[in-house]
C-alpha positions as CSV (number, residue, x, y, z in Angstrom):
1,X,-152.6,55.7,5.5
2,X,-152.3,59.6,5.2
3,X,-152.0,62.0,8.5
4,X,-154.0,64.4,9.5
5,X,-155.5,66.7,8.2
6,X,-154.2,64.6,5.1
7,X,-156.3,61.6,4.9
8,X,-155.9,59.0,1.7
9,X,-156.8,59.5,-1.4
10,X,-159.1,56.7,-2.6
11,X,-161.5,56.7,-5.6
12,X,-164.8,57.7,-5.5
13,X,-167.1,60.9,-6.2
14,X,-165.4,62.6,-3.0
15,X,-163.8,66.0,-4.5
16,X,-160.1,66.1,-4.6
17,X,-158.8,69.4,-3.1
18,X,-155.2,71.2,-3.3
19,X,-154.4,74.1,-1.1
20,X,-157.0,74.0,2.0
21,X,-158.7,71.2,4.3
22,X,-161.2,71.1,6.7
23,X,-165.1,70.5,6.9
24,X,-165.5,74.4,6.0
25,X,-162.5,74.8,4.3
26,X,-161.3,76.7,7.0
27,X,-157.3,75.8,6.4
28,X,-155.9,77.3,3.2
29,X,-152.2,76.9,2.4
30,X,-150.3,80.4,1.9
31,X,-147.5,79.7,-0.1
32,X,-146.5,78.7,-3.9
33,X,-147.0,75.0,-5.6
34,X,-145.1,74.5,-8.6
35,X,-146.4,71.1,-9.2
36,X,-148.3,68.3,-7.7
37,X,-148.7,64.7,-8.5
38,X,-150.9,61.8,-8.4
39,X,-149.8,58.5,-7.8
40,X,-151.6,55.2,-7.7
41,X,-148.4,53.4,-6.2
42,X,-146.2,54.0,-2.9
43,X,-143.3,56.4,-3.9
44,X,-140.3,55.6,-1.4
45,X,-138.4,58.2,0.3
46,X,-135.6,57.6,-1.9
47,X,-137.4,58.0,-4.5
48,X,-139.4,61.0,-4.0
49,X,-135.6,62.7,-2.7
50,X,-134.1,61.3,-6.3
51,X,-137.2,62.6,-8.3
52,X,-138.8,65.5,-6.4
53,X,-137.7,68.6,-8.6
54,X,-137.1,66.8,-12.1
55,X,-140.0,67.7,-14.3
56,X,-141.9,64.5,-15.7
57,X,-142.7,63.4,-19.3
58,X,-146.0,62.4,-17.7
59,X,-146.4,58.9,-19.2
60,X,-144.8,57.5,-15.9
61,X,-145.9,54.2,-14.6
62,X,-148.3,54.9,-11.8
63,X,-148.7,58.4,-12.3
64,X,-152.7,59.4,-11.6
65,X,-152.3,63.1,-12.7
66,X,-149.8,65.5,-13.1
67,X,-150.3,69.3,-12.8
68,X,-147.4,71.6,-13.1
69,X,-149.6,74.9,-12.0
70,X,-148.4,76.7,-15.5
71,X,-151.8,78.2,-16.3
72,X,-152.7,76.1,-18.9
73,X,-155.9,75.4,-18.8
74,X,-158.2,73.1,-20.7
75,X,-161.9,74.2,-20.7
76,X,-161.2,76.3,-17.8
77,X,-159.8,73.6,-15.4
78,X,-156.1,73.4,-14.6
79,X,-154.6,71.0,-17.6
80,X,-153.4,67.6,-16.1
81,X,-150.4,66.3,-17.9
82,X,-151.0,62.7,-17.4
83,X,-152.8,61.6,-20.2
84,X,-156.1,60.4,-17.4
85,X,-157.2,64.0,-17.7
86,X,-158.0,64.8,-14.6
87,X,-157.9,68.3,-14.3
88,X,-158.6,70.3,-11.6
89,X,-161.3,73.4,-11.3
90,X,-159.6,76.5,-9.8
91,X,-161.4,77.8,-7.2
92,X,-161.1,81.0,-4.7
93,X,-158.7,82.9,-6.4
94,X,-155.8,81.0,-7.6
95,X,-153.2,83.1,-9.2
96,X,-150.3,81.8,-11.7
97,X,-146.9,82.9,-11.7
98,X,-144.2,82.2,-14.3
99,X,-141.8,83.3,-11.5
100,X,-142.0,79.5,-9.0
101,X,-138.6,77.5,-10.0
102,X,-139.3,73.9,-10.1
């Protein structure tokens, strides 16, 4: 199960949210993201160290959604590269930088 204030993922009409927590969203995260991923399978340690800053073709086995945070967007909505589209609506200011290594 996840940790808190992380709690699992699980399907359903419950929005998804990346950067900030909390009843009121009263946690935001202040930093950079250069990617995030989606997975509908348990990644092992190993495997997150071996993979963690390779970029992905996005037809991987598993993989839920896949958004690399490059400002390209699709109808407005951050582009997922996973063919599930599954993008994400930007909310609250997000800004994009071509300047985050991956």
């Amino acid at each position: 199960g996840g940790n808190p204030p992380f709690p699992d993922i699980v399907p359903g009409t419950s929005p998804f949210y990346v950067g900030y927590w909390g009843a009121q969203v009263t946690e935001q995260f202040d930093g950079k993201i250069d990617a995030l991923r989606s997975w509908n399978t348990a990644k092992s340690s190993a495997e997150i160290s071996e993979n963690y800053r390779k970029e992905l073709t996005g037809t991987e086995s598993g993989l839920v959604a896949y958004w690399k945070f490059n400002n390209e967007l699709v109808d407005g909505k951050v582009k997922d590269y996973s063919p599930n589209g599954n993008h994400l609506t930007p909310h609250g200011g997000v800004t994009f930088s071509a300047n985050t290594p991956f």
